[in-house]
C-alpha positions in Angstrom: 254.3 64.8 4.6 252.9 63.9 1.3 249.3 63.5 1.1 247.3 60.7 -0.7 244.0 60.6 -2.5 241.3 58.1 -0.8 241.3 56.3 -4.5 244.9 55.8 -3.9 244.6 54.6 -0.2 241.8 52.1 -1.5 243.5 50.6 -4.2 246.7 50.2 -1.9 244.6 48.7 0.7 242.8 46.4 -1.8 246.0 44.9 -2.5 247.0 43.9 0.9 245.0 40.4 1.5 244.5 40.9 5.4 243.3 44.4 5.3 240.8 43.3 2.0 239.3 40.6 4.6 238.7 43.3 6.9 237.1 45.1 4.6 234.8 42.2 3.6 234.1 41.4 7.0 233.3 44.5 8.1 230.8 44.7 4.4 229.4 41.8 5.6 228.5 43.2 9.0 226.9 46.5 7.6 224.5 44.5 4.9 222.9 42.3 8.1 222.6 45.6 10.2 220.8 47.6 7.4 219.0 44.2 6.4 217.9 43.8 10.1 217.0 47.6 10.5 214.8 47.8 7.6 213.0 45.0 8.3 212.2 45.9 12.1 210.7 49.0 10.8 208.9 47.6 7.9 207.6 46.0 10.6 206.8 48.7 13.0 208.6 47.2 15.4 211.2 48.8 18.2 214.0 47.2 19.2 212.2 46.3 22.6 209.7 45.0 21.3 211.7 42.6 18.9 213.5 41.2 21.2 210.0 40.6 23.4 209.0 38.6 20.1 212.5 37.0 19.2 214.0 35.6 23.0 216.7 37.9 21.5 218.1 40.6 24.2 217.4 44.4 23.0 221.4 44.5 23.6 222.1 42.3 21.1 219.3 43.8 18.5 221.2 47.1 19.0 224.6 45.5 18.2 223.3 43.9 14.9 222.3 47.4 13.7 225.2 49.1 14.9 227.8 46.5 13.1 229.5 45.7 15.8 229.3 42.4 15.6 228.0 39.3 13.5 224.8 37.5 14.2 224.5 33.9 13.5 222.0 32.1 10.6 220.3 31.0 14.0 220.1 34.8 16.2 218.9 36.2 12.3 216.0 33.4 11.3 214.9 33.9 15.3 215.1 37.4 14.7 212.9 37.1 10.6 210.3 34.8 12.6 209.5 37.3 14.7 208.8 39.5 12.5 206.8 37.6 10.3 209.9 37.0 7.6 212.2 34.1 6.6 216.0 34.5 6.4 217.7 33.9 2.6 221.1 33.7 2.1 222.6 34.3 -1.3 226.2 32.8 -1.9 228.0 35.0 -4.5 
């Protein structure tokens, strides 16, 4: 079986428009959980005591930072009051 380079992979699967969404959607994910993470700890904050602050479960805290899935402009500004912060969105 012939092997291929991860440059090669990428650009292949840059080409294919569903797997490029993925990709995006999955960039999108990782910016709000390292976003969310730094500022929890900027803060001094664990997640326990976030979500005590936010009304936001611990649960779904851990979820943000972890990726798996994507909050809402609502779960994040909740989330940015508690800690003291506002939310900003940049559309690029």
């Amino acid at each position: 079986m012939p092997t291929m380079s991860f440059e090669r992979h990428l650009a292949k699967v840059k080409d294919d428009p569903i797997a490029r969404e993925k990709i995006e959607e999955e960039s999108r994910r990782l910016d709000a959980a390292v976003a969310l993470m730094r500022a929890r700890e900027e803060a001094g904050l664990s997640q326990e005591q976030l979500a005590a602050l936010s009304h936001i479960s611990r649960s779904t805290i851990n979820r943000i930072e972890k990726a798996r899935i994507s909050p809402s402009i609502r779960t994040l500004d909740a989330l940015a009051q508690a800690m003291g912060k506002r939310v900003s969105v940049i559309i690029s």
